[in-house]
PDB file with SEQRES, HELIX, SHEET and CRYST1 records, atoms N, CA, C and O in Angstrom:
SEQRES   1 A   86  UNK UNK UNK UNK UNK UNK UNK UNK UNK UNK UNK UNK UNK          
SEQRES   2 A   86  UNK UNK UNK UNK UNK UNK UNK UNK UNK UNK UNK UNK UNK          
SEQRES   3 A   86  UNK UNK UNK UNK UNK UNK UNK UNK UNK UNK UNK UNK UNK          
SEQRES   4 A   86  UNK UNK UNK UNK UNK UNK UNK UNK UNK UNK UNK UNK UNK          
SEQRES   5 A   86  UNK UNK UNK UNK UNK UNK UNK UNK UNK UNK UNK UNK UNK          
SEQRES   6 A   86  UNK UNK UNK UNK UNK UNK UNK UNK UNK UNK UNK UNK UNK          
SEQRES   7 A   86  UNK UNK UNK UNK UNK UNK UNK UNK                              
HELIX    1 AA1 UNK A    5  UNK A   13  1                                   9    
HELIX    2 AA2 UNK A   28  UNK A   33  1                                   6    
HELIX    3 AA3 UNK A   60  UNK A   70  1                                  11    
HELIX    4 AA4 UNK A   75  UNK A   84  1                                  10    
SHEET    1 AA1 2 UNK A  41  UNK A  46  0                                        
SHEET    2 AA1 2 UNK A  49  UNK A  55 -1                                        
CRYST1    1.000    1.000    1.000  90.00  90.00  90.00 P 1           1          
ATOM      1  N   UNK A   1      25.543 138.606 135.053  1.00  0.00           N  
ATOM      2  CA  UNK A   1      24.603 139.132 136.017  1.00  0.00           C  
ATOM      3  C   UNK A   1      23.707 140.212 135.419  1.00  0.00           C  
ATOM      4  O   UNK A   1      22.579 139.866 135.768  1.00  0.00           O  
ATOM      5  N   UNK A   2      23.622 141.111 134.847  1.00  0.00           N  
ATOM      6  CA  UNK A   2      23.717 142.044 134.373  1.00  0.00           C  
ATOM      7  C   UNK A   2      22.812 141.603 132.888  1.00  0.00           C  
ATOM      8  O   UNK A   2      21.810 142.238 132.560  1.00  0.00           O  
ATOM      9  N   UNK A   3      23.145 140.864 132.377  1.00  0.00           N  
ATOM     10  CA  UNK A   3      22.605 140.648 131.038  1.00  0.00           C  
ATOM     11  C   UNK A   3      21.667 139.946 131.145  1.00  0.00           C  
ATOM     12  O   UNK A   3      21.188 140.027 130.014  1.00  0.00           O  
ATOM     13  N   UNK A   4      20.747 138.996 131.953  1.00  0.00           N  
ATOM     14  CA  UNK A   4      19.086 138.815 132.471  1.00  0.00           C  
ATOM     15  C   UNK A   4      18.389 139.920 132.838  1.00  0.00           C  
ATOM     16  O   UNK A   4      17.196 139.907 132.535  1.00  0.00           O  
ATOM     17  N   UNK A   5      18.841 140.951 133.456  1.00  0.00           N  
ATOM     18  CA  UNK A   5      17.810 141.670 134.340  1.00  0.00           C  
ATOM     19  C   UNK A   5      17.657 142.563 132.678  1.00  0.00           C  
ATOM     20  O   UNK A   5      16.567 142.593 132.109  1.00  0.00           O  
ATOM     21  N   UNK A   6      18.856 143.209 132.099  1.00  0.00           N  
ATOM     22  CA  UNK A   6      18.533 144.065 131.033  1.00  0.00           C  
ATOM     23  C   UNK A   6      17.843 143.960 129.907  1.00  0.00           C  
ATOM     24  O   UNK A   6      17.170 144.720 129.212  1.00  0.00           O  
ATOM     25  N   UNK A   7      18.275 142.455 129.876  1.00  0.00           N  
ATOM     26  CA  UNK A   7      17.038 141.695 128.975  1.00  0.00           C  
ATOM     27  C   UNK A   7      16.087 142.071 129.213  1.00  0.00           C  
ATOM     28  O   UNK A   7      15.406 142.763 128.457  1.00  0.00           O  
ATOM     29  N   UNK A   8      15.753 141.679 130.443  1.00  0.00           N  
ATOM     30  CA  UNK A   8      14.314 141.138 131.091  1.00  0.00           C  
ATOM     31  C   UNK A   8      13.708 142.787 131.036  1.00  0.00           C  
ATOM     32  O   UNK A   8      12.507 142.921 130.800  1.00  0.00           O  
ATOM     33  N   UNK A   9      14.475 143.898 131.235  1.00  0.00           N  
ATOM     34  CA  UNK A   9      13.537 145.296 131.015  1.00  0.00           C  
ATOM     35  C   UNK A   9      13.328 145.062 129.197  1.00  0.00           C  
ATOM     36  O   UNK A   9      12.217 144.903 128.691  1.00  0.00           O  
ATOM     37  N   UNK A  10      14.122 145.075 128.710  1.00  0.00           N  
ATOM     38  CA  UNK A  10      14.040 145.567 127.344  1.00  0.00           C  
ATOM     39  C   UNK A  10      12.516 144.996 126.897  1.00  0.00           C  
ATOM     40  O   UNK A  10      11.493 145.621 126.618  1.00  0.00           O  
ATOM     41  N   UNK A  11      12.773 143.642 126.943  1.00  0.00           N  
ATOM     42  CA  UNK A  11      11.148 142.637 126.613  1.00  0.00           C  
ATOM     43  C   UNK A  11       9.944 143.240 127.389  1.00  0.00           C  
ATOM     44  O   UNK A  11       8.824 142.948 126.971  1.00  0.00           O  
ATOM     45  N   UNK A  12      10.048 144.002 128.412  1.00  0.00           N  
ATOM     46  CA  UNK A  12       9.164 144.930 129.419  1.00  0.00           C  
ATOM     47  C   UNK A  12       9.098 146.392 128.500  1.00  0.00           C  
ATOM     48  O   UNK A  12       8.007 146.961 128.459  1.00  0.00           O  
ATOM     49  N   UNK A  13       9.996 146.855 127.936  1.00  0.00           N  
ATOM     50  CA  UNK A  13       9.391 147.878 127.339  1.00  0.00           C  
ATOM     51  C   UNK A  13       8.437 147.872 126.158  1.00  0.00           C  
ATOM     52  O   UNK A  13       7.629 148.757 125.873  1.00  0.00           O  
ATOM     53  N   UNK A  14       8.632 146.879 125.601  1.00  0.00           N  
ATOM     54  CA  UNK A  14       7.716 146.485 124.321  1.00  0.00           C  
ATOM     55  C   UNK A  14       8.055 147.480 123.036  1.00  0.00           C  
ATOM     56  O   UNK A  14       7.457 148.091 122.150  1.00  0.00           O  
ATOM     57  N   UNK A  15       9.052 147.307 123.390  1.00  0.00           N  
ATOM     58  CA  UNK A  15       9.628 148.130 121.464  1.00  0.00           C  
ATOM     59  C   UNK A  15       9.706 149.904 121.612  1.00  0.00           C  
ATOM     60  O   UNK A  15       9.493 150.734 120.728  1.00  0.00           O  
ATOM     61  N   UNK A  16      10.168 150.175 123.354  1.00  0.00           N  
ATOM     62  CA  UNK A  16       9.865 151.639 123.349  1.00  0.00           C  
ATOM     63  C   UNK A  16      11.327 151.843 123.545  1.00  0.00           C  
ATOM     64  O   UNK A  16      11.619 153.039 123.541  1.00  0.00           O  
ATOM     65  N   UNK A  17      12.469 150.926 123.738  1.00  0.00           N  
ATOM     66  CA  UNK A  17      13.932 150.964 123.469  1.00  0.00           C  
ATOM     67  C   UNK A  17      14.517 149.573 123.048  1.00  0.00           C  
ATOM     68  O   UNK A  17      14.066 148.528 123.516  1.00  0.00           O  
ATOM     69  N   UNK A  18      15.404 149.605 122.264  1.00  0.00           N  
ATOM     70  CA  UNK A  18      15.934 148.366 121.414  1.00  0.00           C  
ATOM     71  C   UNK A  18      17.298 147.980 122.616  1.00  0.00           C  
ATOM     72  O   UNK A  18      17.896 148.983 123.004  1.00  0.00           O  
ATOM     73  N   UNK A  19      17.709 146.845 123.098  1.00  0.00           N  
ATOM     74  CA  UNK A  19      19.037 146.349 123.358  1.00  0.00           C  
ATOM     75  C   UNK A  19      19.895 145.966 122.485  1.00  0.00           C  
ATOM     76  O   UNK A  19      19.512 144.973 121.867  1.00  0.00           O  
ATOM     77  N   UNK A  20      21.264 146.498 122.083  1.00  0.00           N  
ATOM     78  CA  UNK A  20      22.042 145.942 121.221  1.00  0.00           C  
ATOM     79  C   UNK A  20      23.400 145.799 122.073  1.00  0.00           C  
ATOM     80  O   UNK A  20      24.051 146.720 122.565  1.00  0.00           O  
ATOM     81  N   UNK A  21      23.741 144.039 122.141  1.00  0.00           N  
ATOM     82  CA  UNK A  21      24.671 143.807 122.623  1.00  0.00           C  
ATOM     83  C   UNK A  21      25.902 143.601 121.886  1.00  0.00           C  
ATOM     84  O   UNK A  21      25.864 142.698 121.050  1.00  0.00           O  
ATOM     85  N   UNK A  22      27.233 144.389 122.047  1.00  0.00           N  
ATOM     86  CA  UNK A  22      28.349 144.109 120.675  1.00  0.00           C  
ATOM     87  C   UNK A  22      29.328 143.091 121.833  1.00  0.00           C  
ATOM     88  O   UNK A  22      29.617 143.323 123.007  1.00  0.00           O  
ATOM     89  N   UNK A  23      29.588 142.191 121.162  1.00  0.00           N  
ATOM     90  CA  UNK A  23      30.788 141.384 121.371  1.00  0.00           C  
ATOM     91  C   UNK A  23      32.002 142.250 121.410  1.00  0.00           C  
ATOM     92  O   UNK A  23      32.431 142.569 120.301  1.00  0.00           O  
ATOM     93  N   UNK A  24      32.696 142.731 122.530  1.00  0.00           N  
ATOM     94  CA  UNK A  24      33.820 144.374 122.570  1.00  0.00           C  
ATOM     95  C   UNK A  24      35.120 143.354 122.233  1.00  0.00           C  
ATOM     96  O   UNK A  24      35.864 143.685 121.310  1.00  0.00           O  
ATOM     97  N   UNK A  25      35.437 141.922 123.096  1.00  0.00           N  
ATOM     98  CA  UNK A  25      36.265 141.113 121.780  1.00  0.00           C  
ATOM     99  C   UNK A  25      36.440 141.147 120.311  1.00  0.00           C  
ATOM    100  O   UNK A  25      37.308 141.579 119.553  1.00  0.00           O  
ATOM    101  N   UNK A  26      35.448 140.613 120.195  1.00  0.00           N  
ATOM    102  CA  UNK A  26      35.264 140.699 118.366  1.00  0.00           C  
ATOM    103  C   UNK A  26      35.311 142.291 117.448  1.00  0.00           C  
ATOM    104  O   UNK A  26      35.653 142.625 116.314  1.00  0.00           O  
ATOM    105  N   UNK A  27      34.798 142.941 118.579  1.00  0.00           N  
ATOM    106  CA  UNK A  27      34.241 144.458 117.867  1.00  0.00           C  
ATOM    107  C   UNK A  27      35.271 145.227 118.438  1.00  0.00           C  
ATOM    108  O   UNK A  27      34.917 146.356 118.777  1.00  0.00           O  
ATOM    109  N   UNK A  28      36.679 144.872 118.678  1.00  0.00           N  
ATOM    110  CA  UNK A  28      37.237 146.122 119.364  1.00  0.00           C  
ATOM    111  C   UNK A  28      37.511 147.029 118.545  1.00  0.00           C  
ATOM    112  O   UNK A  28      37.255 148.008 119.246  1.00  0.00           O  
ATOM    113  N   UNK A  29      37.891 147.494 117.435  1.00  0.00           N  
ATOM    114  CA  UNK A  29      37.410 149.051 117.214  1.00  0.00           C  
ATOM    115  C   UNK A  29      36.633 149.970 117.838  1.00  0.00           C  
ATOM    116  O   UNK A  29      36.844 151.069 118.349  1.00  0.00           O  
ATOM    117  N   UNK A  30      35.080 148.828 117.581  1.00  0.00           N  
ATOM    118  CA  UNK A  30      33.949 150.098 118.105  1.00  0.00           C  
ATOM    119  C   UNK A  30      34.345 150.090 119.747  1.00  0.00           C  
ATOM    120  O   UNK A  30      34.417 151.244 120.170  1.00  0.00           O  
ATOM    121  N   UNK A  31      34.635 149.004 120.834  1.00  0.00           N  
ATOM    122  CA  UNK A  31      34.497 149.620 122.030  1.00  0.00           C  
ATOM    123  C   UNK A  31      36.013 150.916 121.950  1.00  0.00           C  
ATOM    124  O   UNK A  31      36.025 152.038 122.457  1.00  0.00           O  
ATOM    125  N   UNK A  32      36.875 150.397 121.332  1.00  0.00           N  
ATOM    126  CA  UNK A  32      37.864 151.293 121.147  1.00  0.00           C  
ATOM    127  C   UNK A  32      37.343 152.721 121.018  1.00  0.00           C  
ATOM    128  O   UNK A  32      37.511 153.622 121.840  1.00  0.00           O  
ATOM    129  N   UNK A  33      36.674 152.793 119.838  1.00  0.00           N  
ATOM    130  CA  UNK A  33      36.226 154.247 119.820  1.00  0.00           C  
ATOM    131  C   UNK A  33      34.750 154.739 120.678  1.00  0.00           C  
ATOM    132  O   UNK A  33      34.334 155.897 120.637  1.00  0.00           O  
ATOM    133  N   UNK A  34      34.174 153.791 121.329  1.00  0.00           N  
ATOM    134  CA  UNK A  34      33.216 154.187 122.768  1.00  0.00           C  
ATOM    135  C   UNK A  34      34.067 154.178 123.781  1.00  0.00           C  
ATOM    136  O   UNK A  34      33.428 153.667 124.701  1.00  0.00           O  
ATOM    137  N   UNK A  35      35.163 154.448 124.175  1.00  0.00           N  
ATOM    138  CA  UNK A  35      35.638 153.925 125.375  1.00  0.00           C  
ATOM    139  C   UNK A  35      36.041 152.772 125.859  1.00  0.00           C  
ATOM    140  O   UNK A  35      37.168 152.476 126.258  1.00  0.00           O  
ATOM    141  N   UNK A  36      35.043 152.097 125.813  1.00  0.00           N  
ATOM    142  CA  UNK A  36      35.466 150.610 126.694  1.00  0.00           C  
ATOM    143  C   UNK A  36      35.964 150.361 126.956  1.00  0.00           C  
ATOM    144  O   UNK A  36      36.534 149.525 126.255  1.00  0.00           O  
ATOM    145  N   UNK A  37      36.590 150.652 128.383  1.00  0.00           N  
ATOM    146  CA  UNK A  37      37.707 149.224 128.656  1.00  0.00           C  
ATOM    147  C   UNK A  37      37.073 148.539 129.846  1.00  0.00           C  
ATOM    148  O   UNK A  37      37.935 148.373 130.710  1.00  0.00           O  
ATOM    149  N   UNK A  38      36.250 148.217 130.104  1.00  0.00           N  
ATOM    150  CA  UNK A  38      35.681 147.034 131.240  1.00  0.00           C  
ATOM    151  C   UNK A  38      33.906 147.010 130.807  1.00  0.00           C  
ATOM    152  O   UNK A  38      32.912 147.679 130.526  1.00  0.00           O  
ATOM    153  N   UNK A  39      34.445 145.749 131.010  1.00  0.00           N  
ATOM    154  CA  UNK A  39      32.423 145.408 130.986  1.00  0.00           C  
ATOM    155  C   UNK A  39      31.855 144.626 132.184  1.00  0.00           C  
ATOM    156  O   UNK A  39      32.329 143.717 132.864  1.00  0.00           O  
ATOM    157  N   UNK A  40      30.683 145.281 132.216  1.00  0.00           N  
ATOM    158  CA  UNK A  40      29.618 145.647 131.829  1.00  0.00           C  
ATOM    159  C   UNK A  40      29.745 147.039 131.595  1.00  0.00           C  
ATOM    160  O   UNK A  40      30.289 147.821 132.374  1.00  0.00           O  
ATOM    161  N   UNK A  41      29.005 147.464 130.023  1.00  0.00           N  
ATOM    162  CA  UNK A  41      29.750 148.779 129.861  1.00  0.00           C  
ATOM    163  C   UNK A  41      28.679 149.119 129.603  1.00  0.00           C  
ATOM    164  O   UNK A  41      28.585 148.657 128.466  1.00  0.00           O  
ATOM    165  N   UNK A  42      27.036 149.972 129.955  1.00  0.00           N  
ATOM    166  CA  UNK A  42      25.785 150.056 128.732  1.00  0.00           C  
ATOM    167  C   UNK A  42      25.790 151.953 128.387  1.00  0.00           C  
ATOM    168  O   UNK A  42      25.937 152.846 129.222  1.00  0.00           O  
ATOM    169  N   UNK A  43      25.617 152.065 127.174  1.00  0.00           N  
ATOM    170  CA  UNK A  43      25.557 152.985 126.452  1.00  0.00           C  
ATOM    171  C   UNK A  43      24.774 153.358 125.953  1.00  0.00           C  
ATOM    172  O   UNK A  43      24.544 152.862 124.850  1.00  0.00           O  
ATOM    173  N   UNK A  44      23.833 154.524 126.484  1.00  0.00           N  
ATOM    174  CA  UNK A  44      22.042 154.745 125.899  1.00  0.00           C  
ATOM    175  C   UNK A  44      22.621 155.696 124.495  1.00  0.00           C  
ATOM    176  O   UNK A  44      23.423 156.606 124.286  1.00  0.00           O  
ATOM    177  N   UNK A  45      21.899 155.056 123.915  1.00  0.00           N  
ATOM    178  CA  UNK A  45      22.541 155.897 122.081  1.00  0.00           C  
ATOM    179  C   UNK A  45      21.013 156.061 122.055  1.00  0.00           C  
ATOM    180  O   UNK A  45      20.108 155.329 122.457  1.00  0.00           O  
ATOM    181  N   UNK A  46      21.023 157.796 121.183  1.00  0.00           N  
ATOM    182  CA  UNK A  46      20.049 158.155 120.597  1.00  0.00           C  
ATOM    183  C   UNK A  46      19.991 159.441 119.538  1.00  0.00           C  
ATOM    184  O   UNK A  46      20.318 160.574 119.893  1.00  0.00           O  
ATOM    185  N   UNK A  47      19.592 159.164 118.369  1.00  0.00           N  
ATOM    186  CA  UNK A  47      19.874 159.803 117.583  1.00  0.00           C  
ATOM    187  C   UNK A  47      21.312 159.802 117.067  1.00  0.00           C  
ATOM    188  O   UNK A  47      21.770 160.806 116.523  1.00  0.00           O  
ATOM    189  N   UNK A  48      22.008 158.724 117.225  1.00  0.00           N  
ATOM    190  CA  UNK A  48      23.407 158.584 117.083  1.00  0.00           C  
ATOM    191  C   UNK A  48      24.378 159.003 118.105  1.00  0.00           C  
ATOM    192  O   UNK A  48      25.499 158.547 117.880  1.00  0.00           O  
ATOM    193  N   UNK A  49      24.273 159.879 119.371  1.00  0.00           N  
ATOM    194  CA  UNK A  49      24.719 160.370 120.381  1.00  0.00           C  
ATOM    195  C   UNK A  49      24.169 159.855 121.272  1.00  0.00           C  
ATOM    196  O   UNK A  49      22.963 159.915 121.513  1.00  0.00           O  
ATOM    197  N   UNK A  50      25.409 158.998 122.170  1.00  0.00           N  
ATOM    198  CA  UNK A  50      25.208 158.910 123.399  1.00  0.00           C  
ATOM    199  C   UNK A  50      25.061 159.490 124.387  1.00  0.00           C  
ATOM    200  O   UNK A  50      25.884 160.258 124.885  1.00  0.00           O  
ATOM    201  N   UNK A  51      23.551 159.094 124.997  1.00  0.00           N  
ATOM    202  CA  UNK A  51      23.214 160.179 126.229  1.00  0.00           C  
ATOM    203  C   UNK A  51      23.247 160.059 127.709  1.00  0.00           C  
ATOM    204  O   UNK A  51      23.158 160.981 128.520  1.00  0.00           O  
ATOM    205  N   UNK A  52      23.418 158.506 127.996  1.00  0.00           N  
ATOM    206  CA  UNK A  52      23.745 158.238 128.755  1.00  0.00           C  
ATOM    207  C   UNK A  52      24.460 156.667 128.862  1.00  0.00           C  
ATOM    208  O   UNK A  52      24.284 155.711 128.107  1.00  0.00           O  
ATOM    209  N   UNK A  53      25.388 156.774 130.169  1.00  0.00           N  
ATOM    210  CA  UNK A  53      26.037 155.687 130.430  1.00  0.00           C  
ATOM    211  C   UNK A  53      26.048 154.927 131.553  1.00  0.00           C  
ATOM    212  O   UNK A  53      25.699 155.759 132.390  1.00  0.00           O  
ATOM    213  N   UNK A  54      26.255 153.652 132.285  1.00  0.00           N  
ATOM    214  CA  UNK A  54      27.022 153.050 133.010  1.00  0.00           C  
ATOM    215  C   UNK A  54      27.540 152.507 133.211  1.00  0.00           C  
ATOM    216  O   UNK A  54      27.152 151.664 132.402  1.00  0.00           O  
ATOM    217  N   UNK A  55      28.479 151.949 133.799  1.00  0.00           N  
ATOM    218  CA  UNK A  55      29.321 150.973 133.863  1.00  0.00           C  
ATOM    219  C   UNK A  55      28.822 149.796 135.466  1.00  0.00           C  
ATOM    220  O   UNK A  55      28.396 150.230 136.537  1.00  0.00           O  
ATOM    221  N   UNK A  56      28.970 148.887 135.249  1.00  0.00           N  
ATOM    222  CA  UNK A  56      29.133 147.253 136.325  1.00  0.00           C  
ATOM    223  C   UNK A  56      27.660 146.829 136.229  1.00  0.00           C  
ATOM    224  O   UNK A  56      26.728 147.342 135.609  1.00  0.00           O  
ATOM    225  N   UNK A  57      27.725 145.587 137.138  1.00  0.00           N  
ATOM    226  CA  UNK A  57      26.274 145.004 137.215  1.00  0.00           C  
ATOM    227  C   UNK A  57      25.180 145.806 138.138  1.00  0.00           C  
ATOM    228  O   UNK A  57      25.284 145.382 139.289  1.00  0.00           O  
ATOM    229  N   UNK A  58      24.460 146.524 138.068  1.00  0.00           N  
ATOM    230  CA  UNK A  58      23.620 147.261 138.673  1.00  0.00           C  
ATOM    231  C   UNK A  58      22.365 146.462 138.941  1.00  0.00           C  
ATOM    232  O   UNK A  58      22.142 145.597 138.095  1.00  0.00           O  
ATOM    233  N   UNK A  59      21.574 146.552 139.843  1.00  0.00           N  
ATOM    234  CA  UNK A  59      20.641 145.918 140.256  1.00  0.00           C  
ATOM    235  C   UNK A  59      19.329 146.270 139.046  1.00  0.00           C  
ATOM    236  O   UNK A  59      19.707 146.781 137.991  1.00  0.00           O  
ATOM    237  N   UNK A  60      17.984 146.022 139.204  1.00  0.00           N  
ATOM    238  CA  UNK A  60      16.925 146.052 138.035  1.00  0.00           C  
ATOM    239  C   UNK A  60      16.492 147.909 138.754  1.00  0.00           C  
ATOM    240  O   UNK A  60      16.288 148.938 138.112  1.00  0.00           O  
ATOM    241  N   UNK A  61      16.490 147.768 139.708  1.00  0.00           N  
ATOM    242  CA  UNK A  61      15.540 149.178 140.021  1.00  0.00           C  
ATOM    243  C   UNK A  61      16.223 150.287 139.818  1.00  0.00           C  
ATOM    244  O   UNK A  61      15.753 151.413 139.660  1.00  0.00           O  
ATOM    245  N   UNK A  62      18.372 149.673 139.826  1.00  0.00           N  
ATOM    246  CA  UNK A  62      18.717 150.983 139.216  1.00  0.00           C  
ATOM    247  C   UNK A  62      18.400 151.460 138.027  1.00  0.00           C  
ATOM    248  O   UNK A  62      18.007 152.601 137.786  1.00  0.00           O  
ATOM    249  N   UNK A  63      18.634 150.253 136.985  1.00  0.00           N  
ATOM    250  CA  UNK A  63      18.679 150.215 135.555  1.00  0.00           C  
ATOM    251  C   UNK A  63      17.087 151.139 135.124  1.00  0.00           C  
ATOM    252  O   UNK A  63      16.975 152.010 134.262  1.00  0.00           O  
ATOM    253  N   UNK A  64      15.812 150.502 136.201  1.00  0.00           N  
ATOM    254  CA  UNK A  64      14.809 151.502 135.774  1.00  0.00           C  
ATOM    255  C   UNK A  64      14.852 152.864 136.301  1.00  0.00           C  
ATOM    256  O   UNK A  64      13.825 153.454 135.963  1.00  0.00           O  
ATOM    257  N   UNK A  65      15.328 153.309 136.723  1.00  0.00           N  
ATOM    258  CA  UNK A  65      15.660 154.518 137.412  1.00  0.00           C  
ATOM    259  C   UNK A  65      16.462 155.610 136.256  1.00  0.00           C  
ATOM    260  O   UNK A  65      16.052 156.720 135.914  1.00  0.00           O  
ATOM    261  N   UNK A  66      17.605 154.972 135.836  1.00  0.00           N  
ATOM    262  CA  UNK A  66      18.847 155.389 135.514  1.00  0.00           C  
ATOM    263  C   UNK A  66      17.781 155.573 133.597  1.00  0.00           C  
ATOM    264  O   UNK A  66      17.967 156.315 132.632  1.00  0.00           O  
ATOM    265  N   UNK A  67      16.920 154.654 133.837  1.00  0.00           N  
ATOM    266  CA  UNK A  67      16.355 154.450 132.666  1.00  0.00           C  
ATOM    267  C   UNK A  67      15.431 156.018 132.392  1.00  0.00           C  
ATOM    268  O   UNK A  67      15.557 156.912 131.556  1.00  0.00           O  
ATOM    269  N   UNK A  68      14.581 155.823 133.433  1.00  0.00           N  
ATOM    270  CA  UNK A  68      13.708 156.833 133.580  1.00  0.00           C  
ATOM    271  C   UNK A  68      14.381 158.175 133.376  1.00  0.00           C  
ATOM    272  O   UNK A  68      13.520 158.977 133.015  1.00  0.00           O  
ATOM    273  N   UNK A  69      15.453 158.683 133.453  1.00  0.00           N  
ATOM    274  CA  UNK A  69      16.128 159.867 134.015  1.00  0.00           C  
ATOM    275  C   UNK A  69      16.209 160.172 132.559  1.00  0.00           C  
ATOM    276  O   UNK A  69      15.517 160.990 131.953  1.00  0.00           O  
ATOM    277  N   UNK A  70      17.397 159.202 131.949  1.00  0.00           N  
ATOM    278  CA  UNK A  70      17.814 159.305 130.736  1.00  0.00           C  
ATOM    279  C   UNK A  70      16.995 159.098 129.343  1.00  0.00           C  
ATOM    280  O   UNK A  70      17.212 159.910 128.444  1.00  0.00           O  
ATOM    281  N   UNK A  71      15.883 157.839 129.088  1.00  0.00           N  
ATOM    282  CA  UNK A  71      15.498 157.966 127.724  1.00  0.00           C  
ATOM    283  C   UNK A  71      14.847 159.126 127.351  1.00  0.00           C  
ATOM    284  O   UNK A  71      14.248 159.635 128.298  1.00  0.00           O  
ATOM    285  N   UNK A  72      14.755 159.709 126.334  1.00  0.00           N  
ATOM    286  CA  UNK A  72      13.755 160.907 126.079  1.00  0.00           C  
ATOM    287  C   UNK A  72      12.504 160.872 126.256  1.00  0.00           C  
ATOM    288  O   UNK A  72      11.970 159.763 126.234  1.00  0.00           O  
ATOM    289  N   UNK A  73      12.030 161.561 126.385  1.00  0.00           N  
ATOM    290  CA  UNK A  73      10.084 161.581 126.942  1.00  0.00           C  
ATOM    291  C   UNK A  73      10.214 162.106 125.484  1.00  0.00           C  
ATOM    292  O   UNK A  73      11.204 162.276 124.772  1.00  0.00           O  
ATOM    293  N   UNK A  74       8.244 162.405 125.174  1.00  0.00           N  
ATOM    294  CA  UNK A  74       7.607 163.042 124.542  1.00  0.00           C  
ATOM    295  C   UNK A  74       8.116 164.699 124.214  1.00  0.00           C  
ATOM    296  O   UNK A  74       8.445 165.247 123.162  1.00  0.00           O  
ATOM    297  N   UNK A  75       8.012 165.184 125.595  1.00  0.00           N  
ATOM    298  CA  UNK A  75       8.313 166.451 125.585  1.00  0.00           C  
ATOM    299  C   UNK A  75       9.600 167.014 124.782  1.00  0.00           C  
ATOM    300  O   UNK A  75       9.591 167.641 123.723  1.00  0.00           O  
ATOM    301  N   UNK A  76      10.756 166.606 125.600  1.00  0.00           N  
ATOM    302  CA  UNK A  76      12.138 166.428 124.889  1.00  0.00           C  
ATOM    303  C   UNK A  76      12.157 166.217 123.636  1.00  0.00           C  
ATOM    304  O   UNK A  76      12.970 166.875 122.987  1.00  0.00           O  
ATOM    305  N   UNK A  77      11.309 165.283 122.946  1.00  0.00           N  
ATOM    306  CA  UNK A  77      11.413 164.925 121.467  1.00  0.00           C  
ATOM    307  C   UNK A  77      10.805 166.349 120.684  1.00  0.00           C  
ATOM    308  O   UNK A  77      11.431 166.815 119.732  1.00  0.00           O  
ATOM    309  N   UNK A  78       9.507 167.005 121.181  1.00  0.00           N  
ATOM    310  CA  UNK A  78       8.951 167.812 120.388  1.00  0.00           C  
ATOM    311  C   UNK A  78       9.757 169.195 120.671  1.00  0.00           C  
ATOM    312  O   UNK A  78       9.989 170.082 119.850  1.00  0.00           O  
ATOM    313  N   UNK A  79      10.181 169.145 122.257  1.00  0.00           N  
ATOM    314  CA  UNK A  79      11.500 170.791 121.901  1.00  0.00           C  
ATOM    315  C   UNK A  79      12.385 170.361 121.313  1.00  0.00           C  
ATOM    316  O   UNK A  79      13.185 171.278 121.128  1.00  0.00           O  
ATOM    317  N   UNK A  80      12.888 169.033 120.692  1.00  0.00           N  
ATOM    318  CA  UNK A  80      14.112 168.853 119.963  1.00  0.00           C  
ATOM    319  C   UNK A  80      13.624 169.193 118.305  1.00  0.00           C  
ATOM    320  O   UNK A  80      14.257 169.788 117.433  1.00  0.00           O  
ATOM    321  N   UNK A  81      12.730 168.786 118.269  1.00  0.00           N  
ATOM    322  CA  UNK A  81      11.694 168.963 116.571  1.00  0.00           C  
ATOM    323  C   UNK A  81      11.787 170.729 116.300  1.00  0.00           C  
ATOM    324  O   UNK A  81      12.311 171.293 115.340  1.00  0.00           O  
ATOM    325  N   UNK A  82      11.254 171.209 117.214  1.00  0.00           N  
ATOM    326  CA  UNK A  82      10.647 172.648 117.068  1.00  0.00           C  
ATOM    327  C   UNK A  82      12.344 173.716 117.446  1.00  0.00           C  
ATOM    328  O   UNK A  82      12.780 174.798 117.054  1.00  0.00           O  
ATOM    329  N   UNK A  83      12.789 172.712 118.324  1.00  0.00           N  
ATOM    330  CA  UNK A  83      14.484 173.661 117.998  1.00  0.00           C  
ATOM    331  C   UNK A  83      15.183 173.673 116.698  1.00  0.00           C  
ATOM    332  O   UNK A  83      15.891 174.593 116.286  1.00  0.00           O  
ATOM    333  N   UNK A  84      14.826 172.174 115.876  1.00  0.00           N  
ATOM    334  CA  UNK A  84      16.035 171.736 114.786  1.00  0.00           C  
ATOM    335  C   UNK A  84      14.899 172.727 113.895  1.00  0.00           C  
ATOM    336  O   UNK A  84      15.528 173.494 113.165  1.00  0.00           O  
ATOM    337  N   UNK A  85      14.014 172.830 113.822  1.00  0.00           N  
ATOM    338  CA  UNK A  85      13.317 173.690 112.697  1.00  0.00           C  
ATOM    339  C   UNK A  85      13.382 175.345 112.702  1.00  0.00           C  
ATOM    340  O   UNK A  85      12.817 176.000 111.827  1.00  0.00           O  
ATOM    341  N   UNK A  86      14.121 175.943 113.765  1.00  0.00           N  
ATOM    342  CA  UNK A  86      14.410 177.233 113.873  1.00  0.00           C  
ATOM    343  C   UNK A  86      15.925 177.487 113.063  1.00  0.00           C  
ATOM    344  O   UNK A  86      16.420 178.614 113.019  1.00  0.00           O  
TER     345      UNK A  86                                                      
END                                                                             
């Protein structure tokens, strides 16, 4: 359920966030060391730290919502630049 609609944003953002889906069967280490134990599990990674999460099938307007809240803007990126350089 869940894996059309997220698609279907990602191809809507046009390369302004990547989807990477891990097989948590095959890959259990890594969900091991993310947590995982139930899927649908999505994990906004950035800069190597995860910043945000949810868990189950969520409808499309949450996912843009939940989207909006969490990816970094512009702003965020340049106080993160001008903090790491102090």
């Amino acid at each position: 359920m869940l894996g059309p609609v997220i698609e279907e944003l990602a191809a809507e953002a046009d390369g302004s966030w990547e989807l990477v889906k891990v097989n948590t069967q095959e890959e259990q280490q890594l969900a091991m060391h993310y947590g995982i134990q139930s899927i649908p599990n999505v994990k906004l990674s950035f800069r190597g730290e995860i910043i945000g999460e949810f868990m189950g099938a969520w409808l499309k307007y949450q996912i843009e919502q939940w989207l909006a809240v969490n990816l970094p803007n512009e702003t965020q990126l340049a106080f993160q630049e001008i903090a790491g350089k102090s």
